[in-house]
C-alpha atoms as a printed R data frame, in Angstrom:
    type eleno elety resid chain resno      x       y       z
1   ATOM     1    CA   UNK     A     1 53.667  20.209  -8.330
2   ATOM     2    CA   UNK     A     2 56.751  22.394  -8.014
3   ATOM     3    CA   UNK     A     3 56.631  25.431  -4.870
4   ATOM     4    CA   UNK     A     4 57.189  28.190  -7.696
5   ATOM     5    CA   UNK     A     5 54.836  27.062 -10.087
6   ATOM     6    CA   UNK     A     6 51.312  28.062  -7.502
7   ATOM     7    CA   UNK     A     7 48.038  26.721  -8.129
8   ATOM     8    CA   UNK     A     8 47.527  25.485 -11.558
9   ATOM     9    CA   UNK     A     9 43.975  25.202 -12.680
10  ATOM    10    CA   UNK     A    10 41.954  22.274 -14.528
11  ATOM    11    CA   UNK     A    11 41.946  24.082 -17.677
12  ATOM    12    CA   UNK     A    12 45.740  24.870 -17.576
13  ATOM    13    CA   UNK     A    13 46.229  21.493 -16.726
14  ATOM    14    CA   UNK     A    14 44.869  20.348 -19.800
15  ATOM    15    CA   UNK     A    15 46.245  22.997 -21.966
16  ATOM    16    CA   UNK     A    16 49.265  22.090 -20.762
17  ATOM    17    CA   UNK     A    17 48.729  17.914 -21.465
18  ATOM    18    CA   UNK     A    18 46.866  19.009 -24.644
19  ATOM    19    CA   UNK     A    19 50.499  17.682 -26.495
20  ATOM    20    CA   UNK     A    20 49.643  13.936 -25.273
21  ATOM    21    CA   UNK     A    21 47.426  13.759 -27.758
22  ATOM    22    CA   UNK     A    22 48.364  14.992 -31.165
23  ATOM    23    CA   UNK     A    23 45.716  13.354 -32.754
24  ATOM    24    CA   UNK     A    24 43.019  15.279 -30.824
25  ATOM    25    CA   UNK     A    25 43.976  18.946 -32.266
26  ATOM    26    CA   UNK     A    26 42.016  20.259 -28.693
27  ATOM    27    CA   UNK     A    27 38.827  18.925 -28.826
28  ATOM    28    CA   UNK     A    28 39.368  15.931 -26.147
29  ATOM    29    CA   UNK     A    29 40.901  19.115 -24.238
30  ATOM    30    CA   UNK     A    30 37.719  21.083 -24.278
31  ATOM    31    CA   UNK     A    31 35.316  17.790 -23.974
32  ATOM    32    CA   UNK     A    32 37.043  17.377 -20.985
33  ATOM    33    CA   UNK     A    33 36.730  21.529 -20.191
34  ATOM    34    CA   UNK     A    34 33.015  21.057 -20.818
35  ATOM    35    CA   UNK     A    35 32.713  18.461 -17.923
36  ATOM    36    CA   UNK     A    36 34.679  20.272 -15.753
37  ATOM    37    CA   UNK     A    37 32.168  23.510 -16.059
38  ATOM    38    CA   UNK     A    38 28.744  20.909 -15.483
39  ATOM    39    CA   UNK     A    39 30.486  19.449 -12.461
40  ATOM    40    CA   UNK     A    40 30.378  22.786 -11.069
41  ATOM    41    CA   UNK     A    41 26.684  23.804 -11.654
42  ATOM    42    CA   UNK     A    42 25.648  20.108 -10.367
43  ATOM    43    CA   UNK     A    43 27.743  20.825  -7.653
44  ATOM    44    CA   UNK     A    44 26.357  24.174  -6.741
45  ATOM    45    CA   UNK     A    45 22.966  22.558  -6.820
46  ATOM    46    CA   UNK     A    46 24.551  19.296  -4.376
47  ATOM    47    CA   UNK     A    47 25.559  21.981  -1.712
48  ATOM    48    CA   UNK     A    48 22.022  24.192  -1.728
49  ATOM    49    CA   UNK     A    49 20.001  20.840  -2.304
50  ATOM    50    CA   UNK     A    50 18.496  21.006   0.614
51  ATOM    51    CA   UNK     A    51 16.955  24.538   0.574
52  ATOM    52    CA   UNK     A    52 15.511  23.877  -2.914
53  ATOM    53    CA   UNK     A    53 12.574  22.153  -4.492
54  ATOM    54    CA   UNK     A    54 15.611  19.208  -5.564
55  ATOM    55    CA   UNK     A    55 15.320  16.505  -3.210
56  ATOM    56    CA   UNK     A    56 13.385  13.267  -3.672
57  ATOM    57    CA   UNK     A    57 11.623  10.858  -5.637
58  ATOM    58    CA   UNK     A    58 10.680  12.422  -9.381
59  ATOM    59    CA   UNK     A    59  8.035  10.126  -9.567
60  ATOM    60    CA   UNK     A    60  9.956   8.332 -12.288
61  ATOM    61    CA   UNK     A    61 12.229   4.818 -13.012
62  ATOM    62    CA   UNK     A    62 15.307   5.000 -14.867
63  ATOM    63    CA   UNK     A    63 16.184   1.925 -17.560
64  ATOM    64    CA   UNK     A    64 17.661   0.136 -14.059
65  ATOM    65    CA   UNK     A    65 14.064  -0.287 -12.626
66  ATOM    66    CA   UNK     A    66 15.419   2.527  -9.904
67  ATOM    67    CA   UNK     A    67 13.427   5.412  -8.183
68  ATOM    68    CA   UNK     A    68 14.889   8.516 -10.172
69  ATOM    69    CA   UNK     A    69 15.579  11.134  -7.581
70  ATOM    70    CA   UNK     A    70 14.939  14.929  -8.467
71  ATOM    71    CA   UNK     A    71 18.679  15.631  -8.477
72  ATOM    72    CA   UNK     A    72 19.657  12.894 -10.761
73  ATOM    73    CA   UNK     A    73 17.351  14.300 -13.370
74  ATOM    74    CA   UNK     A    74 18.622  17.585 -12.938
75  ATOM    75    CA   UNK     A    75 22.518  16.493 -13.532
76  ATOM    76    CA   UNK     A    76 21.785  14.144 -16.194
77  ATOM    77    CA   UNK     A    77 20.202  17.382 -17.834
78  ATOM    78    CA   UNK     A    78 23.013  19.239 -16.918
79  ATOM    79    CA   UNK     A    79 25.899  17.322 -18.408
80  ATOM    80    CA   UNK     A    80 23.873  16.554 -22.156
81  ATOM    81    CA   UNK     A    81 23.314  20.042 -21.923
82  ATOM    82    CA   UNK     A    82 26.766  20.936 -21.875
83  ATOM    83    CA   UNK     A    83 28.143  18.256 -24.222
84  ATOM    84    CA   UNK     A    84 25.610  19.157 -26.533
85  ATOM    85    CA   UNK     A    85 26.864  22.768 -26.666
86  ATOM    86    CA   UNK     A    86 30.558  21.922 -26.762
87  ATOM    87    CA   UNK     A    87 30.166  20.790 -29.972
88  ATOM    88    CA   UNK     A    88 33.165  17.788 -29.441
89  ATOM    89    CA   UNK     A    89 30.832  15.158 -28.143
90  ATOM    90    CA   UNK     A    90 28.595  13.009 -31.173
91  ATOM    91    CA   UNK     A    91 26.675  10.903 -28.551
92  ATOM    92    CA   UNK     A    92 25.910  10.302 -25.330
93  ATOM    93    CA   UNK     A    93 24.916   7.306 -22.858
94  ATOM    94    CA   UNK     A    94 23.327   7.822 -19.649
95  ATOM    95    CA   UNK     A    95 22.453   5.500 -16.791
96  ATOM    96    CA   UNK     A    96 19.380   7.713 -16.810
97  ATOM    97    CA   UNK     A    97 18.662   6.970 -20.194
98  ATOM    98    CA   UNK     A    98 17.241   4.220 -22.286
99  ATOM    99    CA   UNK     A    99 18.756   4.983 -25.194
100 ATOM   100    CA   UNK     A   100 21.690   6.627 -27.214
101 ATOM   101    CA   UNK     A   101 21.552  10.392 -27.033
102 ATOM   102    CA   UNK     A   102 22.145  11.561 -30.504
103 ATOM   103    CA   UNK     A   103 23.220  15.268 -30.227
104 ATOM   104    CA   UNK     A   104 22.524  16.569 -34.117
105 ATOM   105    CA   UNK     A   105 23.660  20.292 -33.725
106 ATOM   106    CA   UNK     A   106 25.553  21.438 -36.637
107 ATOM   107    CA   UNK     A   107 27.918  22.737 -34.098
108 ATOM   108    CA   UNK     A   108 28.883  18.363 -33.496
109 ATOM   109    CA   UNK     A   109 28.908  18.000 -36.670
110 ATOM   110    CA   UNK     A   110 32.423  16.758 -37.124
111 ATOM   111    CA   UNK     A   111 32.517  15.093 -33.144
112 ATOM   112    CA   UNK     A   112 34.828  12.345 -32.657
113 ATOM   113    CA   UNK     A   113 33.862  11.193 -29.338
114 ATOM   114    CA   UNK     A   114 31.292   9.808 -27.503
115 ATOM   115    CA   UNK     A   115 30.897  10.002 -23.808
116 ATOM   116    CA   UNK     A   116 29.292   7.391 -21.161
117 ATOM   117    CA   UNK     A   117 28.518   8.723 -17.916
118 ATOM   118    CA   UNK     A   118 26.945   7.863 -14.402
119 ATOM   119    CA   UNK     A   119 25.417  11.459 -13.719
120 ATOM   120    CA   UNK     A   120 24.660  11.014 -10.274
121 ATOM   121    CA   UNK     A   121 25.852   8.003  -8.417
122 ATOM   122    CA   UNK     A   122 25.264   7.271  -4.877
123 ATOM   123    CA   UNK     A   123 21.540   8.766  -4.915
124 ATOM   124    CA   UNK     A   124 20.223   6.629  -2.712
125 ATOM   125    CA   UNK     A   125 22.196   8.757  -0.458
126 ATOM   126    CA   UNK     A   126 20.945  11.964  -1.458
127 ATOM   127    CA   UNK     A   127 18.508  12.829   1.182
128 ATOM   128    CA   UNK     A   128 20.473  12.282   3.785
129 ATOM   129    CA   UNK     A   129 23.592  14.191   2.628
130 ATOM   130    CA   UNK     A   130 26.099  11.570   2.290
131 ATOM   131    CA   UNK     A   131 28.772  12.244  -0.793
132 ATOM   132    CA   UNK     A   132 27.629  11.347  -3.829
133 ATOM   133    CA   UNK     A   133 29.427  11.985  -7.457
134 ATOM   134    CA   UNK     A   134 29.508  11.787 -11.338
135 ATOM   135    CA   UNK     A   135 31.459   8.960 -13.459
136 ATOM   136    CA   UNK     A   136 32.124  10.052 -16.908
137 ATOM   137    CA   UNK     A   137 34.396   7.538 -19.713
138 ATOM   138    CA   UNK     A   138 35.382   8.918 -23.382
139 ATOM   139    CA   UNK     A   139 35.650   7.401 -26.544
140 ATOM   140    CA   UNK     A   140 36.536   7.898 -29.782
141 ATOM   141    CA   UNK     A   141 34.103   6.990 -31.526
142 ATOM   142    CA   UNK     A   142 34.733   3.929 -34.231
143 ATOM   143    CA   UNK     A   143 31.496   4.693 -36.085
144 ATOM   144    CA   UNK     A   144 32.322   7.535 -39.461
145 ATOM   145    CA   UNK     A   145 32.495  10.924 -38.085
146 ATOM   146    CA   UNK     A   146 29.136  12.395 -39.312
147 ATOM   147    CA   UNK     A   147 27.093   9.592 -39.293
148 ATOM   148    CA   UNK     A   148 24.917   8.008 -36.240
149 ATOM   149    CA   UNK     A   149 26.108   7.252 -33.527
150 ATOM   150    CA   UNK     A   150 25.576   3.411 -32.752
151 ATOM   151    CA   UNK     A   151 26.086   0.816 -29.649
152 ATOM   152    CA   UNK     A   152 29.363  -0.526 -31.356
153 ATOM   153    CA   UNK     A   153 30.621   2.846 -30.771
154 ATOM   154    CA   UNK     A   154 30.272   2.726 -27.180
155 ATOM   155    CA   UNK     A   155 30.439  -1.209 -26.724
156 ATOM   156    CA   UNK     A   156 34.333  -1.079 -26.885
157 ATOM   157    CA   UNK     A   157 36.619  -2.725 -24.377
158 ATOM   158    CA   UNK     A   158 37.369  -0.154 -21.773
159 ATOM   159    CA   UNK     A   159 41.379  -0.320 -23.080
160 ATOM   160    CA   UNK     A   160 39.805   1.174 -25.734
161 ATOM   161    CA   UNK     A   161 39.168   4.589 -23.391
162 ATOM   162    CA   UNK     A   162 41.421   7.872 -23.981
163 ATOM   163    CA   UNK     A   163 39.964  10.005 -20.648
164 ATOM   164    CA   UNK     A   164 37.783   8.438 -18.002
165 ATOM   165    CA   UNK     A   165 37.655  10.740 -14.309
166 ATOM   166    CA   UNK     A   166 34.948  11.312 -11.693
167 ATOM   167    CA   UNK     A   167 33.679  13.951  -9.399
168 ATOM   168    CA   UNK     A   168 33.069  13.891  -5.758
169 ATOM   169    CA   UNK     A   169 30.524  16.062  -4.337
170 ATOM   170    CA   UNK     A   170 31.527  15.891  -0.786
171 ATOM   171    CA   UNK     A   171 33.172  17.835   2.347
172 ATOM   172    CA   UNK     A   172 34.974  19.022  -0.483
173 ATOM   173    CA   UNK     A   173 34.765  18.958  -4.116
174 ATOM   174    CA   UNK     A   174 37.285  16.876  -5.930
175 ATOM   175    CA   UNK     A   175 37.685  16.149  -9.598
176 ATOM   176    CA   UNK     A   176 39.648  13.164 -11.026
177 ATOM   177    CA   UNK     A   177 40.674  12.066 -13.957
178 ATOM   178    CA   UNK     A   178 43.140  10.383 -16.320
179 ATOM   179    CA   UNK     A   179 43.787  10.561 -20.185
180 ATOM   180    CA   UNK     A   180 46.073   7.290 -19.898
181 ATOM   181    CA   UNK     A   181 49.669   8.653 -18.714
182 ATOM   182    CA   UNK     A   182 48.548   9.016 -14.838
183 ATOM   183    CA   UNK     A   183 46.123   9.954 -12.544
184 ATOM   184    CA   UNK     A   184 45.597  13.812 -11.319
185 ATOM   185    CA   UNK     A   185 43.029  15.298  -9.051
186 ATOM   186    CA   UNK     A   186 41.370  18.661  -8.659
187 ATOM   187    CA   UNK     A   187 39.562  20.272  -5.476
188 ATOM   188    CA   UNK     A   188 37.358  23.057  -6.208
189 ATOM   189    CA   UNK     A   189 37.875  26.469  -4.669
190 ATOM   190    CA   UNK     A   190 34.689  27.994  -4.013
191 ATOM   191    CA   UNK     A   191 36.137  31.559  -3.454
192 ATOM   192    CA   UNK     A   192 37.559  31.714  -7.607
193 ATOM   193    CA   UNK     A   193 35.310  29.279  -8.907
194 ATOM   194    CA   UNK     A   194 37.956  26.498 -10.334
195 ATOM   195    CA   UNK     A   195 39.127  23.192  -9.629
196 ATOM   196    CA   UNK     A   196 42.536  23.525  -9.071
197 ATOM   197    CA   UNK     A   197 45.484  20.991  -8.734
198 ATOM   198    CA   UNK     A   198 45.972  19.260  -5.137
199 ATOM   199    CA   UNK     A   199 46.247  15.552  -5.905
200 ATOM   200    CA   UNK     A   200 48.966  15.566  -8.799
201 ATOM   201    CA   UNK     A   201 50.086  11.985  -9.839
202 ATOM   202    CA   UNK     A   202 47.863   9.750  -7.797
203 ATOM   203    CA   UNK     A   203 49.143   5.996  -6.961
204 ATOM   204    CA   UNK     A   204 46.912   3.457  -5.180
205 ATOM   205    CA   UNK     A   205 49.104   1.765  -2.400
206 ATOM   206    CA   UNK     A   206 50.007  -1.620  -3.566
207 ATOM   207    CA   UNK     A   207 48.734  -3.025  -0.082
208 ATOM   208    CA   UNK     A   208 45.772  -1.967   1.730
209 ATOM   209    CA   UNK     A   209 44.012  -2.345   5.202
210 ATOM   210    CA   UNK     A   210 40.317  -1.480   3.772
211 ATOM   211    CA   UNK     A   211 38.192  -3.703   2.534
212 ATOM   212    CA   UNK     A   212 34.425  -1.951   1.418
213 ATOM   213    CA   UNK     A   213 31.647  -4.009   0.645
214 ATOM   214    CA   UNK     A   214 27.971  -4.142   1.533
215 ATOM   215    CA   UNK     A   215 28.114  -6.866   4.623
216 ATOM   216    CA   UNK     A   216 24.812  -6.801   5.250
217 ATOM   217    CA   UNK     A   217 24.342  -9.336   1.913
218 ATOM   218    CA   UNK     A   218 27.011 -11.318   3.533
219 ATOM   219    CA   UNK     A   219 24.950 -14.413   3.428
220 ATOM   220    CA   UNK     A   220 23.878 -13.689  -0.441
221 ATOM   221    CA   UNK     A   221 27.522 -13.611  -1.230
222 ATOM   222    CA   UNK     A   222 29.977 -16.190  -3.489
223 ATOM   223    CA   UNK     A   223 31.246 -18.762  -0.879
224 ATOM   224    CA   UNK     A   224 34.653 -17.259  -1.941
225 ATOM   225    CA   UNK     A   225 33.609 -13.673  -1.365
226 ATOM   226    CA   UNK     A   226 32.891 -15.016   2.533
227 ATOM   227    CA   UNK     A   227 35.972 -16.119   2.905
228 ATOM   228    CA   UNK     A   228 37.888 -13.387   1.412
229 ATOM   229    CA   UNK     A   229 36.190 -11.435   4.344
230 ATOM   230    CA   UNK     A   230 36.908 -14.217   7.201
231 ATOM   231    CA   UNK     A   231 40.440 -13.946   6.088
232 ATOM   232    CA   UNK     A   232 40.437  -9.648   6.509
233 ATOM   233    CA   UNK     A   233 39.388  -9.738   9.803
234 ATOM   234    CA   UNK     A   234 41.479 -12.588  11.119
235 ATOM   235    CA   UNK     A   235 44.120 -10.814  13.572
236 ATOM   236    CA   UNK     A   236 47.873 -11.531  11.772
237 ATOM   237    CA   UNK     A   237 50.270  -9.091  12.643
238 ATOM   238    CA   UNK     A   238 52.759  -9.895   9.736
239 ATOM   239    CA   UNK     A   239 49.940  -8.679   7.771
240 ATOM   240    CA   UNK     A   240 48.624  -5.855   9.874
241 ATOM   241    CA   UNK     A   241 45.391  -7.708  10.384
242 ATOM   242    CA   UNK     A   242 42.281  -7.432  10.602
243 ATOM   243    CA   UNK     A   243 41.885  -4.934   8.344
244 ATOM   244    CA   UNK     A   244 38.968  -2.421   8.650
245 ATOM   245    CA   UNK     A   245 35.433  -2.385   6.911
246 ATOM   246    CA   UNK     A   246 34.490   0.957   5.013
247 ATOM   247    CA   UNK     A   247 31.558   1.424   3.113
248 ATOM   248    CA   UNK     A   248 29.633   4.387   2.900
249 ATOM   249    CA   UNK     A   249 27.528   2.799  -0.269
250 ATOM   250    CA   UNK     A   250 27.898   6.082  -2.876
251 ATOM   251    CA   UNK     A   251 30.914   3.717  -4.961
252 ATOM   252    CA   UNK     A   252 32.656   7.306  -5.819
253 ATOM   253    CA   UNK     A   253 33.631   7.946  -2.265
254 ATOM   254    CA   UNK     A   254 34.435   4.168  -1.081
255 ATOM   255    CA   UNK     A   255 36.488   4.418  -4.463
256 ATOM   256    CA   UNK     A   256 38.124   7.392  -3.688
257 ATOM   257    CA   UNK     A   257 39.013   6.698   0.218
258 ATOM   258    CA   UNK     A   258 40.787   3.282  -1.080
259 ATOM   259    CA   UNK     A   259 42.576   5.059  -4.056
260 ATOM   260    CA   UNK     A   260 44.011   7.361  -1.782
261 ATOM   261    CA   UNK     A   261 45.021   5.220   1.142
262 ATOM   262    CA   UNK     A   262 44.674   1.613  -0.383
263 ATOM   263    CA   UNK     A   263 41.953  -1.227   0.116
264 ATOM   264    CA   UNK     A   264 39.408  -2.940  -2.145
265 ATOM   265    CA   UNK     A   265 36.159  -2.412  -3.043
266 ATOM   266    CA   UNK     A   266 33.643  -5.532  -3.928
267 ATOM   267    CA   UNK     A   267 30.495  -5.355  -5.584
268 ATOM   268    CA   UNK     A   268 29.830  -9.485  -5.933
269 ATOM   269    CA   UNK     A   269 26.885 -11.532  -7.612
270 ATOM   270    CA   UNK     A   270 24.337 -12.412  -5.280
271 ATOM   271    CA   UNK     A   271 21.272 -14.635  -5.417
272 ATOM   272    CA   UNK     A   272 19.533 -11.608  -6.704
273 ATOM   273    CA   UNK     A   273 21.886 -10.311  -8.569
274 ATOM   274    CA   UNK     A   274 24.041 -12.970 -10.320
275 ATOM   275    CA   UNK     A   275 26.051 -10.191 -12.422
276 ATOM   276    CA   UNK     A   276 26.197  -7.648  -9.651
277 ATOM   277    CA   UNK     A   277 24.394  -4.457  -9.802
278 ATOM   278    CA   UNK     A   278 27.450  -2.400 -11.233
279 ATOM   279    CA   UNK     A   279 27.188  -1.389 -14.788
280 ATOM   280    CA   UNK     A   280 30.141  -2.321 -16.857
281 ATOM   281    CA   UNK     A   281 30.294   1.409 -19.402
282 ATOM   282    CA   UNK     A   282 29.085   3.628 -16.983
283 ATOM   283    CA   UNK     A   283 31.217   2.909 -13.394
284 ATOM   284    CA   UNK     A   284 33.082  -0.183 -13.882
285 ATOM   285    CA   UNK     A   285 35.183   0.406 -16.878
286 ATOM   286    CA   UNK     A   286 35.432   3.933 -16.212
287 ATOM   287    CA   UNK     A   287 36.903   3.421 -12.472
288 ATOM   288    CA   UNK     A   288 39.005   0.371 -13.651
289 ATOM   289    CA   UNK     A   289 41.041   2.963 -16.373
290 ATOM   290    CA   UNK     A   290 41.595   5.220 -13.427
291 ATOM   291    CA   UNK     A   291 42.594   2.189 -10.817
292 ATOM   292    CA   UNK     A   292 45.302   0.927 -13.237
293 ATOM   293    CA   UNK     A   293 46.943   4.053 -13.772
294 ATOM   294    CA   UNK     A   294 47.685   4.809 -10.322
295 ATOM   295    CA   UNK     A   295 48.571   1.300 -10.049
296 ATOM   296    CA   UNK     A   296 45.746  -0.883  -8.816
297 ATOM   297    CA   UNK     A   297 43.882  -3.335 -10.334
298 ATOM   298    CA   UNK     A   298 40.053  -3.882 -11.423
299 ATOM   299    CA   UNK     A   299 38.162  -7.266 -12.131
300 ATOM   300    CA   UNK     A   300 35.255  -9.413 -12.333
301 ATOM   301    CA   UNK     A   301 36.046 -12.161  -9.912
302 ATOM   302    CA   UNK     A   302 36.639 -14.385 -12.008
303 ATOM   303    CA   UNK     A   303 39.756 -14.117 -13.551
304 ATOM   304    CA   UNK     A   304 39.160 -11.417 -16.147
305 ATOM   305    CA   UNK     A   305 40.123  -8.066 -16.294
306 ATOM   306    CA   UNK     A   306 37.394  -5.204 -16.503
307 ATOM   307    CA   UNK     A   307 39.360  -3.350 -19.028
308 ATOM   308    CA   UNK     A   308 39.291  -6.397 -21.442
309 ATOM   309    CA   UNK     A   309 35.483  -6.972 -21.146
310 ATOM   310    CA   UNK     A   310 33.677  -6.092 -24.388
311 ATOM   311    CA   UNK     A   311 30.423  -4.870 -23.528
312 ATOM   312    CA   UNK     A   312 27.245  -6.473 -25.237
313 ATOM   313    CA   UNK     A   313 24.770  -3.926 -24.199
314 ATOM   314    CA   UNK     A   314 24.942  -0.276 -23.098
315 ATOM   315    CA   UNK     A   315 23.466  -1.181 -19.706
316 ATOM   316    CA   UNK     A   316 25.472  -4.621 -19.371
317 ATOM   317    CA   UNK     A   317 26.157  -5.685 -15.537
318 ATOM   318    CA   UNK     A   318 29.427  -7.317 -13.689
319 ATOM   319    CA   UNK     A   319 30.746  -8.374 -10.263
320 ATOM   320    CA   UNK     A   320 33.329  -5.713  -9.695
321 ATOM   321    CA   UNK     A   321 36.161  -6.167  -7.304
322 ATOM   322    CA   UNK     A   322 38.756  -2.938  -7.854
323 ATOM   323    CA   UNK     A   323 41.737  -1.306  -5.731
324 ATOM   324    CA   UNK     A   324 45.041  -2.080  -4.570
325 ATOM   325    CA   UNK     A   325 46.628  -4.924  -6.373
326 ATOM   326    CA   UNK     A   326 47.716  -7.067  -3.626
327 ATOM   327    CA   UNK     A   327 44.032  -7.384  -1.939
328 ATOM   328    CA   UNK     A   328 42.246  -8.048  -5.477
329 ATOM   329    CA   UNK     A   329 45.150 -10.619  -6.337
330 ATOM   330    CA   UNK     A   330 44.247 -11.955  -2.873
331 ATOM   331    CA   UNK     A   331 40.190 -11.654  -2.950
332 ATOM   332    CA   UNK     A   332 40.609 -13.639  -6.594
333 ATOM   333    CA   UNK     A   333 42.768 -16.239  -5.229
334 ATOM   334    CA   UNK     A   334 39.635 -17.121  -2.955
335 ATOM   335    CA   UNK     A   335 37.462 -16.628  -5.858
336 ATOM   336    CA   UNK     A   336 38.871 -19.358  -7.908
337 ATOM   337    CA   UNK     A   337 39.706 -21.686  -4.732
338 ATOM   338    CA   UNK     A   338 36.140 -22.019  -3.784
339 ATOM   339    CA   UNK     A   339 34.446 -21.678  -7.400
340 ATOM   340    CA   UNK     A   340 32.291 -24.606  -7.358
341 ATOM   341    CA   UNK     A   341 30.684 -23.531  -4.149
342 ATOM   342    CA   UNK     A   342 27.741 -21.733  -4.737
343 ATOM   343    CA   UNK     A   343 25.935 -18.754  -3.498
């Protein structure tokens, strides 16, 4: 961002990028506008959480077989609400939600994208005021405008995405996203109300000295996965070693700390959980779009690339090992040389 130039808002910024895509004659421009303005109300809610009736269990599972907290009902309601209004979104899947959300307003009429979204990740966290955040991934959809919106539409490769970003509801708030030609970030100013540019042209390091995963399951983990972590915290100074563990378990903010100042993050299978516990459309692909344009890399562990995996069901699970492209190179080298061990 040039000195002269001053702060340059979100919705400038995407005025200004609205050329990229001819195609789109504004609307991705004000789907993406419309995400911007729920990120704000769910994070005005985030920061008075705790004085209001919005903390806790609802009472309720989501499709995941998870306790629903309070505040994930509230954001999921939050963002349908305003890419229902928009009028440039046809459907919508939740992580909250069974089911397609069909939004039938005459005012969508003519909608050309679909949008899969993580409202509230991290709310197992949520009590106890760690950072949590929103994924969000677009689509056009493939389905004919006017028509129903139908799992094909969403069960596209995530190569297929034109805008994927997330939000971070912590210390600060912080906005990222990418339409395919970079990565930019946003921090919100309280005092005018707008996210405004502060992170312009992210770029993952290429090596890293973080490695985030949830150790305590180190014993549950891919023989490979073990090793990967023996060979982290083995002292080598030609490789700065050992590196340090991170996790703070909300995936937006281990994602973010690595994308800013490199490392991986690993979700594995487990005993339990021989896919992982990461949904593919709602954080994988959506974080993998993001990883690879500032340079990183995303995969499964086993040789494929997340962006290449065509989902076969909305809520579809995968191991997901994402961050700077040396250490995932690396942590899939031990992944292949120690595939025949099991768990």
């Amino acid at each position: 961002m040039s000195a002269n130039r001053g702060v340059i808002t979100l919705g400038q910024f995407i005025i200004e990028r609205q050329n990229d895509f001819p195609y789109a004659k504004g609307e991705l421009s004000r789907l993406l506008r419309d995400i911007g303005i729920a990120s704000k109300i769910v994070n005005r809610s985030v920061n008075k959480a705790g004085l209001a009736d919005i903390l806790g269990e609802a009472g309720t599972t989501n499709v995941q077989g998870e306790e629903v907290k309070k505040l994930d009902m509230f954001a999921n309601d939050q963002f349908i609400a305003a890419l229902a209004a928009g009028g440039e979104c046809a459907a919508i899947a939740s992580e909250e939600n069974d089911d397609i959300i069909q939004i039938t307003s005459k005012v969508a009429k003519e909608a050309k994208y679909v949008v899969a979204m993580d409202p509230l990740d991290g709310s197992s966290n949520i009590d106890v005021n760690v950072s949590i955040g929103t994924i969000f991934s677009i689509y056009r959809r493939i389905s004919p405008v006017g028509s129903p919106v139908n799992k094909e539409d969403f069960c596209q490769k995530g190569a297929n995405q034109v805008a994927a970003g997330y939000v971070l509801y912590g210390s600060s708030t912080v906005l990222v996203y990418t339409t395919g030609r970079g990565v930019n970030g946003f921090t919100l100013d309280p005092s005018i109300g707008e996210f405004c540019l502060s992170h312009p042209d992210l770029k993952a390091p290429v090596e890293g000295s973080i490695y985030s995963t949830n150790q305590g399951n180190f014993a549950k983990f891919p023989e490979g996965v073990r090793q990967f972590i023996a060979w982290c915290q083995e002292e080598d100074k030609a490789t700065k070693r050992p590196y340090s563990l991170r996790y703070i378990g909300s995936l937006v903010a281990d994602f973010h700390r690595n994308l800013l100042k490199g490392g991986i993050f690993i979700y594995p299978p487990t005993q339990k959980d021989v896919n992982g516990k990461l949904r593919l459309l709602y954080e994988c692909k959506p974080l993998a779009f993001i990883i690879e344009q500032a340079g990183g890399s995303a995969t499964d562990g086993r040789g494929n690339r997340i962006l290449d995996i065509e989902p076969n069901d909305i809520h579809q699970r995968v191991p997901l090992y994402i961050g700077s492209k040396n250490l995932v190179s690396k942590a899939e080298t031990f992944m292949k040389s120690h595939a025949n061990i099991t768990v």
